[in-house]
C-alpha positions as CSV (number, residue, x, y, z in Angstrom):
1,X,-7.4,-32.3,-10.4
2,X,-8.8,-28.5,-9.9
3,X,-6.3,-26.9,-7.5
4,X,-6.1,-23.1,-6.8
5,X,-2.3,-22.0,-8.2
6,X,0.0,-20.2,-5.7
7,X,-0.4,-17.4,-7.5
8,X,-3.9,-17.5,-7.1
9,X,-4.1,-17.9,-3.0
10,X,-1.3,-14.7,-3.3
11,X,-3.9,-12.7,-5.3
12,X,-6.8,-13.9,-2.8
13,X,-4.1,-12.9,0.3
14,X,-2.9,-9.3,-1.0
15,X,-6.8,-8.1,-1.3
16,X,-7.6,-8.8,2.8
17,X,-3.7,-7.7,4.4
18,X,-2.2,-4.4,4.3
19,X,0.5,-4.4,2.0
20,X,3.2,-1.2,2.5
21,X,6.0,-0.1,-0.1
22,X,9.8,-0.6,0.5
23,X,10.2,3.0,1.0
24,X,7.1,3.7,3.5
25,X,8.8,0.7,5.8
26,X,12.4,2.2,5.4
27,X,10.8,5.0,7.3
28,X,8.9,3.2,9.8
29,X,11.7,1.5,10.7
30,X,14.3,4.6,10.6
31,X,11.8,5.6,13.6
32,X,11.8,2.4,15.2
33,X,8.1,1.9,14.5
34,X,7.8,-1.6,13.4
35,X,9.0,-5.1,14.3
36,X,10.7,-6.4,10.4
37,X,10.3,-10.0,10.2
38,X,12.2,-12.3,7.4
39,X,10.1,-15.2,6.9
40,X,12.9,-16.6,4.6
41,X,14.4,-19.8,4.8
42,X,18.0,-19.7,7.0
43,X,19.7,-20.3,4.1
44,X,18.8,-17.7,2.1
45,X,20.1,-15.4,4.9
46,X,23.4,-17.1,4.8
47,X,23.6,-16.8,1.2
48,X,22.2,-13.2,0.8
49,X,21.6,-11.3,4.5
50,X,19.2,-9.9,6.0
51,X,18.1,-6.7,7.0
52,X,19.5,-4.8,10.4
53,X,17.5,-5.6,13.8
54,X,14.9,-7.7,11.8
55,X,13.6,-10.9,13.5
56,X,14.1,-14.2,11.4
57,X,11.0,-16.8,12.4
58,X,10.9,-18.7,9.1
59,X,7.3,-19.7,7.0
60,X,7.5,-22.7,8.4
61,X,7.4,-22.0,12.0
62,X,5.8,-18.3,12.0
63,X,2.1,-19.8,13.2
64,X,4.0,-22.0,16.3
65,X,6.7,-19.4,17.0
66,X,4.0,-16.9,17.6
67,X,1.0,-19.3,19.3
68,X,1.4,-19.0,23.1
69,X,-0.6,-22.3,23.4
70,X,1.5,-24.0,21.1
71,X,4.8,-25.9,22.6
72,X,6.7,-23.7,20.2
73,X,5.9,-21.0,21.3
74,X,8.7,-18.3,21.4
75,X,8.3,-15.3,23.8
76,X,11.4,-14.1,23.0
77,X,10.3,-13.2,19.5
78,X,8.4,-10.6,19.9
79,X,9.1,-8.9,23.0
80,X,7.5,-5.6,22.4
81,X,4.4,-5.6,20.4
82,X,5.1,-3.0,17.8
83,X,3.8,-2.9,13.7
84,X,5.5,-6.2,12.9
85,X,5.9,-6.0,8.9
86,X,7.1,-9.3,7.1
87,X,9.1,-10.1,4.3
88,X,10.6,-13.0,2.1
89,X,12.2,-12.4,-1.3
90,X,9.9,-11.3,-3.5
91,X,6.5,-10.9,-1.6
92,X,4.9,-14.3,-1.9
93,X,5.1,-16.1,0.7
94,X,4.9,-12.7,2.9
95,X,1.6,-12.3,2.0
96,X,0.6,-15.6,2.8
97,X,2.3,-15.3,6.0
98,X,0.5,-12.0,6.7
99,X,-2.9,-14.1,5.7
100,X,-2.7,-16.3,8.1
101,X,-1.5,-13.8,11.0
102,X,-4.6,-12.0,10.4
103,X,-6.3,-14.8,10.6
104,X,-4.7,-15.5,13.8
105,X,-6.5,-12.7,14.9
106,X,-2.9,-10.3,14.7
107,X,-4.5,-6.8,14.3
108,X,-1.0,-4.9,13.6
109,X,0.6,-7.0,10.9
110,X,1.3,-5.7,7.3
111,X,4.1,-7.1,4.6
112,X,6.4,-5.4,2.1
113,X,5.9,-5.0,-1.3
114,X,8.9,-6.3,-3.3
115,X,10.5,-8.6,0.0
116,X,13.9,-8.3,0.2
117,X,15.0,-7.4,-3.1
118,X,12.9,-4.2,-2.8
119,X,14.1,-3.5,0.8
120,X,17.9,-4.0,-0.1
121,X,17.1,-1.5,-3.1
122,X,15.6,0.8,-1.1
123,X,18.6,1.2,1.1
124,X,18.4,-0.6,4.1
125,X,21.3,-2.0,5.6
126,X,22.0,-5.4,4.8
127,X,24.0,-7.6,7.1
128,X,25.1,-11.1,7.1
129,X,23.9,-14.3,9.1
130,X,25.8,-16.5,10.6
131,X,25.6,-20.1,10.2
132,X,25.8,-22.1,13.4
């Protein structure tokens, strides 16, 4: 079996999407010029947070959430169309994400360097999830 690693379809990802450091997106979003989007699992926000104001749509369901012809759709999402700038822990499955909104034909769509762990490092306020 000759399968391409995950590590390998990151790689392939990180050389087509724009990819912006913890610190350049604390600043964006100190001016309220992106939409942050964790694309974590929910419990890894009840364990650990999330960053302020960002938008959770996990990996799962980002391609649906954000399809208006599919039955998932969510308008409520992403009201305004500003920068929108994923994340997950470490920057994996961002970039993947960020992939395949490219591909999607999403124009303004980038993902942090580092995920989480960077973004909590670089000082952005952390705050907790709920569970329901």
């Amino acid at each position: 079996m000759n399968i391409k690693s995950s590590q390998k379809l990151v790689e392939e990802a990180q050389k087509c999407i724009e990819t912006l450091s913890s610190s350049e997106v604390k600043k964006l979003s100190d001016n309220n010029e992106i939409t942050l989007i964790d694309v974590r699992d929910i419990r890894e926000l009840w364990k650990e947070g999330t960053i302020e104001n960002s938008k959770h749509i996990p990996r799962g369901m980002l391609e649906f959430w954000l399809d208006p012809e599919s039955t998932y759709y969510q308008s409520n999402k992403i009201k305004e169309i500003k920068k929108m700038v994923l994340f997950c822990a470490l920057g994996w499955r961002s970039a993947l994400a960020t992939k395949s909104l490219v591909e999607m034909g999403f124009k303004n769509v980038a993902h942090v360097e580092g995920g989480f762990d960077a973004l909590r490092k670089s000082g952005m306020k952390i705050v907790t999830k709920e569970k329901k």
